[in-house]
C-alpha positions in Angstrom: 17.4 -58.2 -62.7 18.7 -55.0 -64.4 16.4 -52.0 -63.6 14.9 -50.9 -67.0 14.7 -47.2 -68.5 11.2 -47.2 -68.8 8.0 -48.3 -66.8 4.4 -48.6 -66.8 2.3 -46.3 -65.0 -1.2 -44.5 -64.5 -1.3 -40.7 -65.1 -4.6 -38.7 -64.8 -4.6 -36.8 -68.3 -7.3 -34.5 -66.9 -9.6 -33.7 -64.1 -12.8 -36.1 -64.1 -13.9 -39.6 -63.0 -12.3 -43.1 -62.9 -12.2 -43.2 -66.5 -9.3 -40.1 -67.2 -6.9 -42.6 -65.3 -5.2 -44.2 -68.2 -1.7 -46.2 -68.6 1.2 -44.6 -69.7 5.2 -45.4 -70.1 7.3 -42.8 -67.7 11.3 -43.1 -67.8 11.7 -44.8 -64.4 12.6 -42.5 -61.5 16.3 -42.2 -60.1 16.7 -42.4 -56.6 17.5 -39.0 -55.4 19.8 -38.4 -51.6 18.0 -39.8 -48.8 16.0 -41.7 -51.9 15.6 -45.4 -52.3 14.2 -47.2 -55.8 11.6 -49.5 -55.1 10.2 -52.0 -57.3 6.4 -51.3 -56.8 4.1 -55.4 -55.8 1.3 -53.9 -54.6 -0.2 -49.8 -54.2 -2.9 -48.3 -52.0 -6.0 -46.8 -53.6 -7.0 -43.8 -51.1 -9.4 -41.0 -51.2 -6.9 -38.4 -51.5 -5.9 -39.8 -54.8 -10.0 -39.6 -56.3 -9.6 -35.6 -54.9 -6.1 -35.9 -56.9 -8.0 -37.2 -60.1 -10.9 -35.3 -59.5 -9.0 -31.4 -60.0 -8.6 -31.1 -56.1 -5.6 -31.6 -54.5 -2.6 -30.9 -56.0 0.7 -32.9 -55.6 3.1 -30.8 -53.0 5.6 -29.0 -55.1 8.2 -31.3 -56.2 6.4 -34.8 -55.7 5.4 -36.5 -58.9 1.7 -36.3 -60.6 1.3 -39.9 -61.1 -1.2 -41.0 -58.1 -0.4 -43.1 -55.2 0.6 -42.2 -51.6 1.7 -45.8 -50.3 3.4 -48.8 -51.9 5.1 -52.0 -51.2 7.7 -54.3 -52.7 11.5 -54.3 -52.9 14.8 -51.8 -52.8 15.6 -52.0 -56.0 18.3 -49.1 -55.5 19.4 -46.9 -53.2 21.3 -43.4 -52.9 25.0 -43.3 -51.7 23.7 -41.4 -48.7 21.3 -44.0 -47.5 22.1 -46.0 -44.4 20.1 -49.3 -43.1 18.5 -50.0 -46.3 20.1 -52.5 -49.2 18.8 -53.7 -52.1 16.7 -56.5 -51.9 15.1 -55.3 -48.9 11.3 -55.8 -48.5 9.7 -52.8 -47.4 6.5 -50.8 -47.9 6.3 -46.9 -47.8 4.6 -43.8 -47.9 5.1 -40.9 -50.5 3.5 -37.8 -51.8 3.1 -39.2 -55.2 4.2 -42.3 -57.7 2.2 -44.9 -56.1 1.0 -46.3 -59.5 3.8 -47.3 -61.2 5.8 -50.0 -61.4 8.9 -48.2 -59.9 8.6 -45.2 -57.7 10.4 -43.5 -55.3 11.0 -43.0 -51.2 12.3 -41.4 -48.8 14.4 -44.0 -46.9 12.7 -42.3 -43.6 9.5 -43.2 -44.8 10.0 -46.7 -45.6 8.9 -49.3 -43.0 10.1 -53.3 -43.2 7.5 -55.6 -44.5 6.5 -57.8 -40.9 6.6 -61.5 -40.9 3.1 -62.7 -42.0 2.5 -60.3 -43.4 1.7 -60.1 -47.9 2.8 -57.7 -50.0 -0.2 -57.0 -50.7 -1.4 -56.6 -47.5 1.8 -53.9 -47.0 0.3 -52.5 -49.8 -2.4 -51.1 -47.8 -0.6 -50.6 -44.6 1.5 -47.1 -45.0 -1.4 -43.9 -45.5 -3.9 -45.0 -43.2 -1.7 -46.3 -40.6 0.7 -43.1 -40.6 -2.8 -41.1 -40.6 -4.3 -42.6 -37.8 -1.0 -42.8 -35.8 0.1 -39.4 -36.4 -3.9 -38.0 -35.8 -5.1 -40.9 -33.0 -1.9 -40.9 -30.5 0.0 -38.2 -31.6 -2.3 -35.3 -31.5 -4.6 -36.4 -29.6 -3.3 -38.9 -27.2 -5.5 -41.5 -26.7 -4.5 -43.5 -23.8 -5.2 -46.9 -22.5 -8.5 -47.2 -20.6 -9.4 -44.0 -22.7 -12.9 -44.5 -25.1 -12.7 -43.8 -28.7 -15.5 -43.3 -31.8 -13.7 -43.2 -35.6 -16.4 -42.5 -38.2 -16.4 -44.0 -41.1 -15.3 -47.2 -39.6 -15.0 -49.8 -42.7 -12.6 -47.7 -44.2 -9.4 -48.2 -44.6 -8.6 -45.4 -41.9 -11.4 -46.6 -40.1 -10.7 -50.0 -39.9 -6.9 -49.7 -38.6 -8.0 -46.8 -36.3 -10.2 -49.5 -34.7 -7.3 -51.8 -34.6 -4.7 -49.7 -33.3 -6.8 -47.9 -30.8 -8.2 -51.0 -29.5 -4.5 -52.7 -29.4 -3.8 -49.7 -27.2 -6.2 -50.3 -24.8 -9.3 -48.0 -25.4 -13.0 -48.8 -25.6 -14.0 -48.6 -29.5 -16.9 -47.7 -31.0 -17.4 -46.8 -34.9 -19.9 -45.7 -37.5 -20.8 -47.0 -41.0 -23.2 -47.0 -43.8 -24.8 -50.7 -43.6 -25.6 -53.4 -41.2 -22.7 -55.6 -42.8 -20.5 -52.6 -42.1 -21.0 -52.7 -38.6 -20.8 -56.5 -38.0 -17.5 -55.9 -39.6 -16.2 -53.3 -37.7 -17.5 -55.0 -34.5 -15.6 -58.1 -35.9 -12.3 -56.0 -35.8 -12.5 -54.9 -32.3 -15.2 -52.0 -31.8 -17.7 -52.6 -28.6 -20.5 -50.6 -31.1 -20.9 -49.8 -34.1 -23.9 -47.7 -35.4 -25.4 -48.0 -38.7 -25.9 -43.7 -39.2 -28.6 -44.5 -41.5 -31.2 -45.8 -39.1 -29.7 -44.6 -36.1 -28.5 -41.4 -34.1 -24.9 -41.8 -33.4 -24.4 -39.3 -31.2 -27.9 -40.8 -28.7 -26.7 -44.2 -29.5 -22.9 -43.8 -28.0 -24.2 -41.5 -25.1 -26.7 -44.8 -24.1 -23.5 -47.3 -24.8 -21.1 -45.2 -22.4 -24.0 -44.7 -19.8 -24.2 -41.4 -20.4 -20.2 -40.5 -20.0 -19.8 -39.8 -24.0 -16.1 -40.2 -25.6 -12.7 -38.7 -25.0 -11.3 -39.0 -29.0 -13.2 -38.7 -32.1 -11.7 -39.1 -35.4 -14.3 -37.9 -38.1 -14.1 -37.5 -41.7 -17.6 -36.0 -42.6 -17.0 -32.9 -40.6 -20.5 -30.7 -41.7 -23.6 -31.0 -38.9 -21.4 -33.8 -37.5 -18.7 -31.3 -35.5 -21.8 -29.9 -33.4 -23.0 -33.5 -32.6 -18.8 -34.8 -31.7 -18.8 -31.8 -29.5 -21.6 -32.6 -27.7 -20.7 -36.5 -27.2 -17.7 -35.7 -25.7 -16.3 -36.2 -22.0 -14.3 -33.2 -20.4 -10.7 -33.1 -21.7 -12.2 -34.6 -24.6 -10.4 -34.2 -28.6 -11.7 -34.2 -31.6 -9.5 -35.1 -34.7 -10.6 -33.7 -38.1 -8.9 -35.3 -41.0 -11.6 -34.7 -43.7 -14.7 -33.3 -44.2 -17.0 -35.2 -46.2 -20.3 -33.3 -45.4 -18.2 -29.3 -45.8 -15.4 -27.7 -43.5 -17.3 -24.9 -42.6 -19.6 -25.0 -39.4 -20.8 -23.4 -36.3 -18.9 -24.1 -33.1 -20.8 -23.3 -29.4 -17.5 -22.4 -28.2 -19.3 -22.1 -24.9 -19.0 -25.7 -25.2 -15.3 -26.2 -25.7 -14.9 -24.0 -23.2 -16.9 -25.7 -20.2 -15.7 -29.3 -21.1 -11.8 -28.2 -21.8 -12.2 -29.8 -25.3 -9.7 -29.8 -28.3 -10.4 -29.3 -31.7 -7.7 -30.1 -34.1 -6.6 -31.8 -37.1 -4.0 -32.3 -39.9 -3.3 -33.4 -43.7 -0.4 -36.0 -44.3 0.9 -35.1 -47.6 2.5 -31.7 -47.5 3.7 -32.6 -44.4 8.3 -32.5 -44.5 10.0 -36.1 -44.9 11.6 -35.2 -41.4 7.8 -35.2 -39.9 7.4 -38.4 -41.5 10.0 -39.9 -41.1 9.3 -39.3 -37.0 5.9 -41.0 -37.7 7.2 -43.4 -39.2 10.0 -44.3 -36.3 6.6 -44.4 -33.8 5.3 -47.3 -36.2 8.8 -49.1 -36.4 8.7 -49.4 -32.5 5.3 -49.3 -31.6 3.2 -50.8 -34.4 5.3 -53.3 -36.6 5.3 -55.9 -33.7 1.6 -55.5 -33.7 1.5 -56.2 -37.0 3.8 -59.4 -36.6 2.1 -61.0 -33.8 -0.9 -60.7 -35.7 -2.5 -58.2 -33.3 -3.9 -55.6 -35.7 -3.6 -56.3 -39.8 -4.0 -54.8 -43.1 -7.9 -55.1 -44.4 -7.8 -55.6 -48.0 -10.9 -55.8 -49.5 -10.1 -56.2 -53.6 -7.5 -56.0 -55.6 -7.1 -54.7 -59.4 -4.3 -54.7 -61.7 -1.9 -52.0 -62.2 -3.8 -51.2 -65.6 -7.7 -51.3 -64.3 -6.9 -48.4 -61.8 -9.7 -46.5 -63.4 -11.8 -49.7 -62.0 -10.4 -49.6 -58.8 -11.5 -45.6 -58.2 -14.8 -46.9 -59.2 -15.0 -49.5 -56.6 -13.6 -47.0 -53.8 -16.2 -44.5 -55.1 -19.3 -46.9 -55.0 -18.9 -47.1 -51.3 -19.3 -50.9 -50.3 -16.0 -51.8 -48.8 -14.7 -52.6 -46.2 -10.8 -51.7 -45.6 -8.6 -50.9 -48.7 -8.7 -51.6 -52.4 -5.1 -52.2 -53.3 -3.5 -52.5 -57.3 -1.2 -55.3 -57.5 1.6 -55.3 -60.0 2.6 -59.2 -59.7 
């Protein structure tokens, strides 16, 4: 099928809530060098793209405005400078921006083959939180088999493949969420505990679960009162990963603390990041996590799905809070 001149995508046409995500037609993109033309199936909803919609965070210079930071489906076309991809190739892919659209645009670096078993739907969801976790979990803070790990947030979509992949590497797992059904959920994927934060203290709960020991990674997302309590739960050597900061990024450290148990703080964003830097993350998933994914060892938690066109629905549902894994638009 001839690729047309025009698609149908979702722009924001100005800062505010689900409903200033509306449809438009965009001239489809041309793959650019290193570039490959992929005709969109399925494309992640994450929170970056709410903070997108929302007035606060920008698209890195160059990258396009529609939303979107992962999508799956085929090569429709590729630059004359690509190597190991053809058209007609099934793959799913992360990028700074283009997501919702029925065509958009990748580096060829950053696309990943679609495993056997696995949907395109299910790819859909597959590229942002597993780079994030990958590039956060083992690369900067190498979490190592026999190692014990907490993620917060643990139904979401980061949360629920940090669980996977951290528990397919051979650490103990234990997770936080909102609700009873939450935890069961979280448990169901592979975490020893899960605490329900709301009736519980996380930090006491974790400390009795490990006999005292605490944790050697934490992956948080709420950042706020929680850093003092992550530093306090964990072991000697022990890292903690900051990726968001849901409760505020500014707190008070006891660096007495990190000093006595050796710990390191750290942290990264995804999306400014170069294509070479992911790209590299994206070779560690080739060899690493794709058989995973093919043996049926971890998998892609998709909780809805909307059409392309209700986008402004599918913000809603991320924003209301009662998922579990990833809301995904799905273009047929």
């Amino acid at each position: 099928m001839p690729v047309p001149s025009t698609m149908t995508a979702i722009e924001i046409v100005k800062p505010g809530g689900p409903e200033v995500l509306e449809p438009t037609t965009r001239p489809v993109p041309t793959a650019q060098a290193g570039e490959v033309l992929i005709r969109v199936r399925a494309a992640g909803v994450n929170r970056p793209d709410v903070l997108q919609r929302q007035g606060g965070y920008a698209p890195p210079p160059g990258a396009s405005d529609i939303p979107g930071l992962e999508v799956a489906g085929e090569i429709v076309a590729t630059a004359g400078d690509v190597l190991g991809l053809t058209v007609g190739d099934r793959v799913m892919a992360l990028v700074a921006g283009g997501g919702y659209a029925e065509y958009c645009v990748a580096p060829a670096g950053q696309c990943l083959p679609i495993p056997g078993g696995v949907s395109v739907i299910e790819a859909g969801g597959i590229p942002e939180t597993f780079f994030t976790v990958w590039t956060n979990v083992f690369d900067r803070a190498a979490l190592g088999h026999g190692e014990s790990f907490l993620v917060h947030g643990g139904a979401s979509g980061i949360g629920t493949t940090a669980i996977q992949l951290a528990r397919a590497a051979g650490a103990r797992v234990f997770a936080t969420a909102g609700t009873g059904e939450k935890c069961r959920a979280c448990m169901a994927l592979g975490a020893e505990q899960a605490v329900n934060y709301r009736e519980a203290d996380f930090e006491q709960s974790i400390r009795e679960a490990t006999q005292g020991a605490g944790v050697d990674v934490i992956l948080d997302m709420v950042g706020g009162d929680y850093t003092a309590r992550n530093l306090a739960l964990l072991r000697e050597e022990g890292r903690l990963v900051q990726i968001a900061f849901l409760k505020g990024s500014k707190v008070q450290v006891d660096l007495n603390a990190v000093m006595r148990k050796r710990l390191t703080l750290t942290g990264s964003t995804l999306r400014p990041r170069t294509v070479a830097q992911k790209s590299a993350i994206a070779d560690k998933l080739r060899s690493r996590v794709l058989p995973w994914l093919e043996a049926g060892k971890v998998r892609s938690v998709v909780h809805a799905t909307y059409p392309l066109r209700a986008a402004a629905a599918a913000h809603a549902a991320l924003e209301a809070d009662r998922h579990v894994g990833k809301i995904v638009l799905e273009l047929g």
